[in-house]
TORMI-805991 format. One line per 2 residues: number of its first residue (from 1); for each residue x, y, z of C-alpha. Coordinates in pm, 1 decimal, m for minus. Example, Ala and Ser with C-alpha at 12.3 -4.5 7.8 and 13.67 -1.06 7.14 Angstrom:
// residues 2
1) 1230.0,m450.0,780.0  1367.0,m106.0,714.0
This chain:
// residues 332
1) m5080.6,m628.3,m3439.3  m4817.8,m645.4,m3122.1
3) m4616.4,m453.2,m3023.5  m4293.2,m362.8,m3258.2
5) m3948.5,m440.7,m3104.2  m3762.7,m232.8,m3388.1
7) m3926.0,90.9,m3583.7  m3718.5,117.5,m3897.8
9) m3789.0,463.4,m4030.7  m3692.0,459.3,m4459.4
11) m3785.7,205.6,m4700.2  m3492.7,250.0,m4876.8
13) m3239.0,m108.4,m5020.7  m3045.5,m96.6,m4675.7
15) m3311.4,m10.3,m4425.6  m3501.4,m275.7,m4546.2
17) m3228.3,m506.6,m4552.1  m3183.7,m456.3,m4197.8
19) m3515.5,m495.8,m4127.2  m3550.9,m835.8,m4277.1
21) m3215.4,m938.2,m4095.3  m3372.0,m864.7,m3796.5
23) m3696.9,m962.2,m3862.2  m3518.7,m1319.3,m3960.0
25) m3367.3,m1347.5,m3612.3  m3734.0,m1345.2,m3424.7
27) m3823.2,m954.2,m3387.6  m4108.8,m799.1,m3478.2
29) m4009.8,m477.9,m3710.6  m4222.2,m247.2,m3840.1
31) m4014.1,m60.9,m4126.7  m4202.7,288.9,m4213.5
33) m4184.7,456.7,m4568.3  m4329.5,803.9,m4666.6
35) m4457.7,707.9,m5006.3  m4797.0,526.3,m4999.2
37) m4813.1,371.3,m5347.0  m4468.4,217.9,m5296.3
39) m4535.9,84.0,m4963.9  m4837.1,m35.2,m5060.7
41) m4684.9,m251.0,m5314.3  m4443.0,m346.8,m5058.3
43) m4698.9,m501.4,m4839.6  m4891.2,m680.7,m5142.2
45) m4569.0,m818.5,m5266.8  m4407.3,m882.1,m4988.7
47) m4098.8,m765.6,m5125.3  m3902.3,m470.5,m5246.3
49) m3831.7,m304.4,m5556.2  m3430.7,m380.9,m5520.2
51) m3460.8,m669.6,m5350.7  m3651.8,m836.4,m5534.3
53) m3546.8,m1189.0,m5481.9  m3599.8,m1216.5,m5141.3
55) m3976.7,m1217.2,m4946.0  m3996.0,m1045.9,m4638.6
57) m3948.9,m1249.4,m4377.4  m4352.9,m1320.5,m4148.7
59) m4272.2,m1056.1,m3889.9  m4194.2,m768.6,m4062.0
61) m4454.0,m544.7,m4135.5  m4447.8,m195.1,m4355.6
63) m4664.2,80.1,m4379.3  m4663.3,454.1,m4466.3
65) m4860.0,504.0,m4152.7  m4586.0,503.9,m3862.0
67) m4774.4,463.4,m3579.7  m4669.8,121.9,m3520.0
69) m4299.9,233.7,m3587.0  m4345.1,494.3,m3323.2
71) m4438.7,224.8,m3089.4  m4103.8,35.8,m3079.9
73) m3851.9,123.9,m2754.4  m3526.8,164.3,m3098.0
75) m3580.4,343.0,m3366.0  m3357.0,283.5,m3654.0
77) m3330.2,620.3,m3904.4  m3257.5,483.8,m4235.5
79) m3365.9,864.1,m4435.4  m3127.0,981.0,m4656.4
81) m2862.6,1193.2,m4467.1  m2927.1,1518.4,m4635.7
83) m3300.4,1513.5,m4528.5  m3280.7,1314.8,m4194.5
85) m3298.0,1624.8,m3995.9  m3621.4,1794.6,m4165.8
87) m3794.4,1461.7,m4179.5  m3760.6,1341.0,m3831.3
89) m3875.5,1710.4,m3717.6  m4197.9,1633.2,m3938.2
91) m4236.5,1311.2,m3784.1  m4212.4,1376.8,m3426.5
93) m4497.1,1597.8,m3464.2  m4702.0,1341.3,m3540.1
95) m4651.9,1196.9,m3172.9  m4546.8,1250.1,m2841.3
97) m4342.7,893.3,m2864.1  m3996.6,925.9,m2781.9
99) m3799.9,569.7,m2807.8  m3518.7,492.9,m2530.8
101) m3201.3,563.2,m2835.5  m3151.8,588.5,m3185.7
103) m2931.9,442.7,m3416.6  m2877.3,574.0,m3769.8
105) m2750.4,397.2,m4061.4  m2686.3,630.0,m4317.2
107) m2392.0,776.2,m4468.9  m2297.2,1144.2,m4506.7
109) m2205.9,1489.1,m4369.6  m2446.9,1756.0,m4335.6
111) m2407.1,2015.7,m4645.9  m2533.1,2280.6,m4489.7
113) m2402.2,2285.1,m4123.3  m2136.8,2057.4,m4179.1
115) m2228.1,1801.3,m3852.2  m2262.9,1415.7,m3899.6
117) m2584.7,1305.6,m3805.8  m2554.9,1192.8,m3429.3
119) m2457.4,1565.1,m3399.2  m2759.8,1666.5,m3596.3
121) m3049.7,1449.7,m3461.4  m2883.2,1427.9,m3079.5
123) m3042.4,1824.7,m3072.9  m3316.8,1684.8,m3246.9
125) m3448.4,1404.5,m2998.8  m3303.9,1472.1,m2686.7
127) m3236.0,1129.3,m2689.1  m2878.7,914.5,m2769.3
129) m2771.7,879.2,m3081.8  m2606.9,622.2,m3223.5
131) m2445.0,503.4,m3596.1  m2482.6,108.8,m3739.5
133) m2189.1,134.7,m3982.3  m1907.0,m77.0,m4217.5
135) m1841.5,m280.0,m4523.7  m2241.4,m391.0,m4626.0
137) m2418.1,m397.6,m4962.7  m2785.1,m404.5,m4900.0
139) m2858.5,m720.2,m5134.3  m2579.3,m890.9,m4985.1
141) m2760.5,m860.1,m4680.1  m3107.3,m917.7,m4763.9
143) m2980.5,m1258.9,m4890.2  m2810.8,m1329.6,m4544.1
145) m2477.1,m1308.5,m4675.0  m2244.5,m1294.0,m4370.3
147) m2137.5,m939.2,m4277.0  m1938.3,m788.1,m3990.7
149) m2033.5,m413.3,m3902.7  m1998.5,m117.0,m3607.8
151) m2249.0,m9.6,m3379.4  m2103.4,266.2,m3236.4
153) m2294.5,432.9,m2954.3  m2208.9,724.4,m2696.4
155) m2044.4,732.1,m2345.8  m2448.3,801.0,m2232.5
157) m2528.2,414.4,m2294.3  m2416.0,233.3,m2041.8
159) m2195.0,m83.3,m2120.6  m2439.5,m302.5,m2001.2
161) m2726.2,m134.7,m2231.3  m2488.1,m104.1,m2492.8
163) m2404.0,m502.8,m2522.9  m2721.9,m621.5,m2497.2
165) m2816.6,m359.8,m2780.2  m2519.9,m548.1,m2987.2
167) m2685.7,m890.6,m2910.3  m3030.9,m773.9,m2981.8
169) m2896.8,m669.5,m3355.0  m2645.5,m890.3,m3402.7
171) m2718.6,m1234.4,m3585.3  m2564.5,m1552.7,m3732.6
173) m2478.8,m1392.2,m4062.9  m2457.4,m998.9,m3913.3
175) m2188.5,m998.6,m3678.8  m2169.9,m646.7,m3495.4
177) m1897.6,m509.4,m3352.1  m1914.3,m264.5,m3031.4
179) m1749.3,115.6,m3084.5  m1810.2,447.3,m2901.0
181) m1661.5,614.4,m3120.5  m1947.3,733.0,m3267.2
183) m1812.3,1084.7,m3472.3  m1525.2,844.3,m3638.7
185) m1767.4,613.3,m3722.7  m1966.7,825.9,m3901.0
187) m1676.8,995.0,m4031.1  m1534.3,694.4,m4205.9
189) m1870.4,593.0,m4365.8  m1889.1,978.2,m4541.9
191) m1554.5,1016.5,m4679.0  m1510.5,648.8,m4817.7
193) m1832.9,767.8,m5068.2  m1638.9,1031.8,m5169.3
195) m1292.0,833.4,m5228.5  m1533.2,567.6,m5400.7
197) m1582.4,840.2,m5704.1  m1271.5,884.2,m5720.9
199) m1169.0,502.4,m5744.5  m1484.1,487.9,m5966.2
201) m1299.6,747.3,m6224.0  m992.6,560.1,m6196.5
203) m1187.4,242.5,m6342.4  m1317.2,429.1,m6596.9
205) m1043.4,629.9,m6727.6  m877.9,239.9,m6755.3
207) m555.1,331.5,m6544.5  m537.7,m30.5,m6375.5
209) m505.3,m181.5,m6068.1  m167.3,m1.2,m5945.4
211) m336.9,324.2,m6007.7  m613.4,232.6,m5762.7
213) m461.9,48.8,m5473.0  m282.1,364.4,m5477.9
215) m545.4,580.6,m5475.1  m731.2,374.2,m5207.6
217) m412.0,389.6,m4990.6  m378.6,737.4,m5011.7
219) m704.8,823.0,m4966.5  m724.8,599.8,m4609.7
221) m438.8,867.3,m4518.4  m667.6,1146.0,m4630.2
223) m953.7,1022.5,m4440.0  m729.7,931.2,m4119.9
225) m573.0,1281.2,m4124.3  m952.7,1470.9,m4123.7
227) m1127.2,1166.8,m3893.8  m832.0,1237.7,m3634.5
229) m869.8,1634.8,m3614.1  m1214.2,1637.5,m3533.8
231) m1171.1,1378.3,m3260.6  m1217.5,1047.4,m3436.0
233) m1012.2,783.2,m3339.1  m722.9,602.6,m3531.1
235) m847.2,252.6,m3473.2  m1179.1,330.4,m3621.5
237) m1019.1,445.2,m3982.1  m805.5,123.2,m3965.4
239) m1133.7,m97.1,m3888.9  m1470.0,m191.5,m4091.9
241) m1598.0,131.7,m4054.4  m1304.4,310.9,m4230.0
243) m1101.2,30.0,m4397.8  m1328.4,m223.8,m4460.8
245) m1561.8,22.5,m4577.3  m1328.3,219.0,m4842.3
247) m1257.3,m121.8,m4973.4  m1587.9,m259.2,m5060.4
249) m1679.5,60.5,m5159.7  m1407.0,167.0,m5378.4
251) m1432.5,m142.7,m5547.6  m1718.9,m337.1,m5532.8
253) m1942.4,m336.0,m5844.5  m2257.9,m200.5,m5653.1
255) m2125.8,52.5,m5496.0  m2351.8,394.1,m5632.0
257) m2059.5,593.8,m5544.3  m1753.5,389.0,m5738.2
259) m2049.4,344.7,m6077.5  m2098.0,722.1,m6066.4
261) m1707.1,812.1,m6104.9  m1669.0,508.7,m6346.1
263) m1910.3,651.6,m6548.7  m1825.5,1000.7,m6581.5
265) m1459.3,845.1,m6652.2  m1560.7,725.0,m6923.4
267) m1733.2,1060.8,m7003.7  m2070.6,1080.6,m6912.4
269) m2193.7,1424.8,m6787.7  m2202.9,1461.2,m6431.8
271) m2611.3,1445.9,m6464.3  m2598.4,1129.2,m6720.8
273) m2406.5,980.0,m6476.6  m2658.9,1036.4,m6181.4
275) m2946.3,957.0,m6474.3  m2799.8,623.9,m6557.1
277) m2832.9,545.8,m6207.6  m3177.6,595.9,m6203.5
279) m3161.6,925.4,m6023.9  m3025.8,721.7,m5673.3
281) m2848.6,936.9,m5399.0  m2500.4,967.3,m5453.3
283) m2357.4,1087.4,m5102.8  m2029.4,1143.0,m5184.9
285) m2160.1,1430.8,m5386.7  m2323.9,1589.0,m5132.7
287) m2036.1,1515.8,m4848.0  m1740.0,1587.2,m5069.7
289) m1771.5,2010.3,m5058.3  m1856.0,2006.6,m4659.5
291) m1523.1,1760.2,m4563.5  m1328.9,2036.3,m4799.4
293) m1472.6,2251.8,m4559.2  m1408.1,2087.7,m4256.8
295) m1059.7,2061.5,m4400.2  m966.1,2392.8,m4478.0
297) m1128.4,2501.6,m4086.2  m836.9,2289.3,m3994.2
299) m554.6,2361.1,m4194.9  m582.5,2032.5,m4355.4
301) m527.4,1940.8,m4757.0  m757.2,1699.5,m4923.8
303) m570.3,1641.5,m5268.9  m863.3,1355.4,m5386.8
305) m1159.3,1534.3,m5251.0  m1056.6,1855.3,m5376.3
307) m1017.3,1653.5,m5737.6  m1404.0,1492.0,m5729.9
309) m1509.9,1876.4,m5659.6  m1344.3,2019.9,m5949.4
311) m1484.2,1693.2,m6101.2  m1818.8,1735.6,m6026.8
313) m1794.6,2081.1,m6116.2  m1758.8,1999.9,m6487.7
315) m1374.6,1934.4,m6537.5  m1202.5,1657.5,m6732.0
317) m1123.9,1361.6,m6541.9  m813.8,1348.8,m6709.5
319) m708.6,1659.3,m6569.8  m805.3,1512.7,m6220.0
321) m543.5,1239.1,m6239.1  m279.3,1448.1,m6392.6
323) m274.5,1715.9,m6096.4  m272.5,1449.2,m5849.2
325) 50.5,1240.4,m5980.4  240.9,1569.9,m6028.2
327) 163.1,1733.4,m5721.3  488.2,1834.2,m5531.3
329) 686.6,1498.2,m5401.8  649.9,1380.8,m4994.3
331) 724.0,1125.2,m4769.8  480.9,881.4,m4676.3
């Protein structure tokens, strides 16, 4: 087997998407998954479980064995934000491999230290971190439908490195745009999932369209105001990474996050909800109580995050909307 170009490390919808995207273009990727029945059926079928329309393109290969992952100068974390850290600690026992950067693609804030994930694995690997980022539904992609994201990497990659890093990912239907603003970045893609519940609760309390182009709106404020005190950048919140981000997600119909407030609008339990979903990772769940956090450390109010809290804490949606049209009058 030669030599991997691309390690892609979780077999999850969107790391897989990428892989085949990239695979498409001429690399050799070698995506890594932790469960062995499910990548075996993987590599039988050829394809994967929510993807299931599309065959993996000849040079992408998948294993639960990441040796050949490890062998790739990028590595591509695609784990679940919560248990990135833990995960890539186990794995980088198993070798003395280090690749020349990383770029992660996931979405989230920390719960229990409150730091994105460049901030997290950085410590980790000793090595630069970056974040692949923006308006991108995994099937979409897997099916080559065009799509314009960020790669945003840090002042330690040189500019040279860091366009030929945007070629090498880059294709005819993924067009990637160059950022180093790599803590906005990831800022924007954590707090859109949790202003996608609310726009999902919005849809299923039946409040129409005014009601959430309003909420969307507001929310990008939100999100600006908390992305710009920790040291984000305003032009990132008003790009794909913030804007074009909140958009698809607050309203596109596979969205996790927007399906999961739609359906507790229209009164499922919090856990029926998640249940319905088939048990999926809903991030804004997890990052909704740590940008509270980050918001109170600042001085900062959060009107819709503090309503998803108090909504996934068990109280009627109704009551949600109610405190947020009544709260005291402001300028815009």
């Amino acid at each position: 087997m030669a030599k991997a170009d691309i390690g892609v490390f979780g077999s999850g919808a969107w790391g897989t998407a990428l892989a085949m995207t990239w695979a498409r273009k001429g690399a050799k990727v070698a995506l890594w998954g932790p469960f062995e029945e499910e990548m075996a059926q993987m590599a039988a079928t050829r394809r994967h479980l929510r993807l299931k329309d599309v065959e993996f393109p000849e040079g992408l290969q998948t294993s639960d064995n990441p040796t050949h992952a490890f062998e790739a100068p990028l590595w591509i974390s695609a784990m679940p934000t919560q248990v990135s850290p833990e995960a890539w600690r186990g794995l980088l026992s198993r070798t003395p491999q280090r690749p020349e950067l990383v770029v992660h693609v996931s979405k989230g804030i920390l719960q229990s230290t409150h730091q994105t994930l460049s901030q997290a694995l950085t410590g980790v690997f000793d090595v630069p971190v970056g974040a692949l980022s923006g308006p991108s539904f995994a099937d979409e992609v897997s099916l080559g439908v065009p799509t314009a994201i960020v790669l945003a990497l840090p002042l330690t990659v040189s500019e040279e490195r860091a366009k030929a890093l945007q070629a090498q990912l880059a294709s005819e239907k993924l067009r990637i745009y160059l950022s180093r603003d790599v803590l906005g970045t990831e800022l924007c893609g954590a707090l859109k999932n949790v202003l996608a519940i609310a726009a999902g609760l919005v849809d299923g309390l039946g409040l129409g369209y005014n009601a959430r182009a309003a909420l969307i709106t507001r929310g990008l404020a939100e999100m600006s105001r908390l992305v710009e005190v920790l040291g984000g950048q305003p032009s990132t919140v008003m790009g794909l990474a913030g804007m074009g981000d909140l958009l698809l997600t607050a309203t596109g119909p596979q969205s996790r996050n927007r399906t999961f407030g739609e359906k507790v609008g229209k009164g499922q339990s919090v856990e029926a909800a998640r249940n319905a979903l088939g048990g999926q990772v809903i991030e804004g769940m997890f990052t909704c109580e740590a940008a509270l956090d980050l918001g109170r450390e600042h001085g900062l109010e959060l009107p819709i995050a503090a309503e998803v809290l108090r909504l996934l804490n068990g109280e009627r949606p109704e009551e949600a909307v109610r405190r947020l049209m009544t709260r005291s009058l402001k300028s815009e």
